[in-house]
KEROFI-550093 format. One line per field, with one value per residue (C-alpha): residue number from 1; x negated, y, z negated; chain. Coordinates in pm, whole numbers, plus 50000, padded with zeros to 5 digits. Layout:
% residues N
i <- (NUM, ...)
east <- (X, ...)
north <- (Y, ...)
up <- (Z, ...)
ch <- (A, ...)
This chain:
% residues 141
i <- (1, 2, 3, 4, 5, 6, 7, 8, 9, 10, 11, 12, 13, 14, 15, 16, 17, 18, 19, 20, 21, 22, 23, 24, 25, 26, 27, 28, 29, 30, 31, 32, 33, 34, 35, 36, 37, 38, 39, 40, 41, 42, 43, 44, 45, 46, 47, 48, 49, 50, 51, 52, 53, 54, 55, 56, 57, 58, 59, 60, 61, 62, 63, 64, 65, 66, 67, 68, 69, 70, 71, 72, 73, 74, 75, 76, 77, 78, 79, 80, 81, 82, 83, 84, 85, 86, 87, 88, 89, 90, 91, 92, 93, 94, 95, 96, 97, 98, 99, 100, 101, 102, 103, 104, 105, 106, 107, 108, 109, 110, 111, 112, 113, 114, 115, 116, 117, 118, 119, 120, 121, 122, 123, 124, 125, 126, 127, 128, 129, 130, 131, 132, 133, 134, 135, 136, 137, 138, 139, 140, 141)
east <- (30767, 30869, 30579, 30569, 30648, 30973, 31028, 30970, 31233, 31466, 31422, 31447, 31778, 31910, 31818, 31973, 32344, 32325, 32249, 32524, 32807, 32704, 32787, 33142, 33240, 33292, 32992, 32997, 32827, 32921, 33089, 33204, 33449, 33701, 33797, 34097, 34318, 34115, 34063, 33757, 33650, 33475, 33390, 33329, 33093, 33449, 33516, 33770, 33811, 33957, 34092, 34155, 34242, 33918, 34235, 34323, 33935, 33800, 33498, 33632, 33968, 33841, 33589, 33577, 33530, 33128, 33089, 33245, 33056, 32757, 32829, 32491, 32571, 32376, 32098, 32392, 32656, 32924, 32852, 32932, 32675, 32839, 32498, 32658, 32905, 32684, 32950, 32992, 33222, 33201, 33373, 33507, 33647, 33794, 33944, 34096, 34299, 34089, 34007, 33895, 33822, 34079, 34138, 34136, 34384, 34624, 34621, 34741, 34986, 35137, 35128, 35327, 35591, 35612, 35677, 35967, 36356, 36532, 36905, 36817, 36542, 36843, 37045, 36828, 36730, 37090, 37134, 36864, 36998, 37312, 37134, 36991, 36734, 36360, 36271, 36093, 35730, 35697, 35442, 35086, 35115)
north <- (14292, 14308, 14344, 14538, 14293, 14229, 14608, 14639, 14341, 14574, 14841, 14664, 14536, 14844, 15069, 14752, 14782, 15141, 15133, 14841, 15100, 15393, 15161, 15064, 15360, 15787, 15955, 16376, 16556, 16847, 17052, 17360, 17557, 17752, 18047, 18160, 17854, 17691, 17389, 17159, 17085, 16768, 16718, 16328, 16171, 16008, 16399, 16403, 16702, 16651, 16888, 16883, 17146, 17127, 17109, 16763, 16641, 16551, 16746, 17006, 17137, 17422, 17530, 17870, 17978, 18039, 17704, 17560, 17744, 17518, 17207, 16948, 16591, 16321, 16163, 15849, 16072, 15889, 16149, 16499, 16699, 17014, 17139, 17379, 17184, 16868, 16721, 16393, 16304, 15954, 15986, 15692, 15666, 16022, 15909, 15632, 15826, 15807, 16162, 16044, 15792, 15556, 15718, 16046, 15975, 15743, 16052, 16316, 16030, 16070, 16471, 16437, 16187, 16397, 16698, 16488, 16612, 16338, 16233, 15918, 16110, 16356, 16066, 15895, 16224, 16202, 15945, 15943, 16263, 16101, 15873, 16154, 16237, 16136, 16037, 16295, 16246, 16225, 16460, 16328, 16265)
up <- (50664, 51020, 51262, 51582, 51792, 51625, 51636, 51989, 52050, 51824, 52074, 52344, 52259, 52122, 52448, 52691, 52470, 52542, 52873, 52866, 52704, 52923, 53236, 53034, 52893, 52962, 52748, 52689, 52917, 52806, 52520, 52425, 52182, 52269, 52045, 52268, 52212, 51940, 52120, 52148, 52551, 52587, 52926, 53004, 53246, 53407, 53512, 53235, 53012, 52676, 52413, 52029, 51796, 51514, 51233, 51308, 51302, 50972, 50852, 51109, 50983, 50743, 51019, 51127, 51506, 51467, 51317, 51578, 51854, 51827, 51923, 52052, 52222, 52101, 52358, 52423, 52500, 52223, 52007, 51916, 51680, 51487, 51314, 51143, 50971, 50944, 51119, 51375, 51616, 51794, 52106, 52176, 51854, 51941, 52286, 52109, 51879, 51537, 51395, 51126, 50861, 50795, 50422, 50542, 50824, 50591, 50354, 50652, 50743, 50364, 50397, 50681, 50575, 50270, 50409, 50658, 50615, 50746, 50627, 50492, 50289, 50160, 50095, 49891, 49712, 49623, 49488, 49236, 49141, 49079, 48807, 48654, 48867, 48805, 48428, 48187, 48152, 47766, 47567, 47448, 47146)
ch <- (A, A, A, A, A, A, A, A, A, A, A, A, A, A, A, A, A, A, A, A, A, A, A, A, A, A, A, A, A, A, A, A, A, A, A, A, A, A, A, A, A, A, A, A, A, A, A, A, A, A, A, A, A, A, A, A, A, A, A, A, A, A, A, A, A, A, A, A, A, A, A, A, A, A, A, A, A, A, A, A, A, A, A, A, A, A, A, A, A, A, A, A, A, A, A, A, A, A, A, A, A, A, A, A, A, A, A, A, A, A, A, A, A, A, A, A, A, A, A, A, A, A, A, A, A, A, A, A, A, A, A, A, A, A, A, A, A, A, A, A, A)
């Protein structure tokens, strides 16, 4: 069992890496939704404001506009609270492009490229028609 002096070194070294990664990085400072373009406003400690639209946020895309009007930022700053929704946002994660989890962003990735019309994706539709197009799933038996 670890004892309070091993606790309290813990702490210590927990609250200097913060302090460490405020100095390093933009935190929130502020945050807000906006119902008239359905946009998230982060407003950074950098005195940056960035946007995203709640769809492309997992845990946020099925959200409706009073969900998203509470919105709390965690005591760091890297984090976005949506109480609501029991959803969390790290934003640095979020400035760096990552909306997600990696499964949940691989599987919009696939949506997308499904949903692509490009001519080598008619081509190749084609030609498997050509060969009789894709084989018939057979009947349990």
């Amino acid at each position: 069992m670890a004892t309070n002096d091993e606790f309290h070194k813990e702490y210590l070294a927990a609250t200097r890496l913060g302090k460490e990664m405020q100095a390093k990085h933009p935190m929130a400072v502020a945050a807000e939704y906006k119902k008239r373009v359905n946009r998230v406003v982060i407003s950074l400690s950098s005195r940056v404001d960035v946007m995203f639209n709640p769809a492309d946020v997992e845990g946020l895309e099925l959200a409706t506009p009073s969900q998203l009007s509470e919105i709390e930022i965690t005591p760091s700053g890297f984090g976005l609270h949506f109480p609501q929704l029991d959803a969390d946002i790290n934003v640095l994660n979020l400035l760096e492009g990552f909306l997600g989890s990696r499964k949940w962003m691989a599987s919009r990735l696939g949506a997308q490229g499904g949903k692509s019309r490009s001519t080598g994706k008619a081509a190749a539709a084609r030609a498997n028609g050509a060969l009789g197009g894709r084989p018939r799933k057979l009947a349990a038996r």
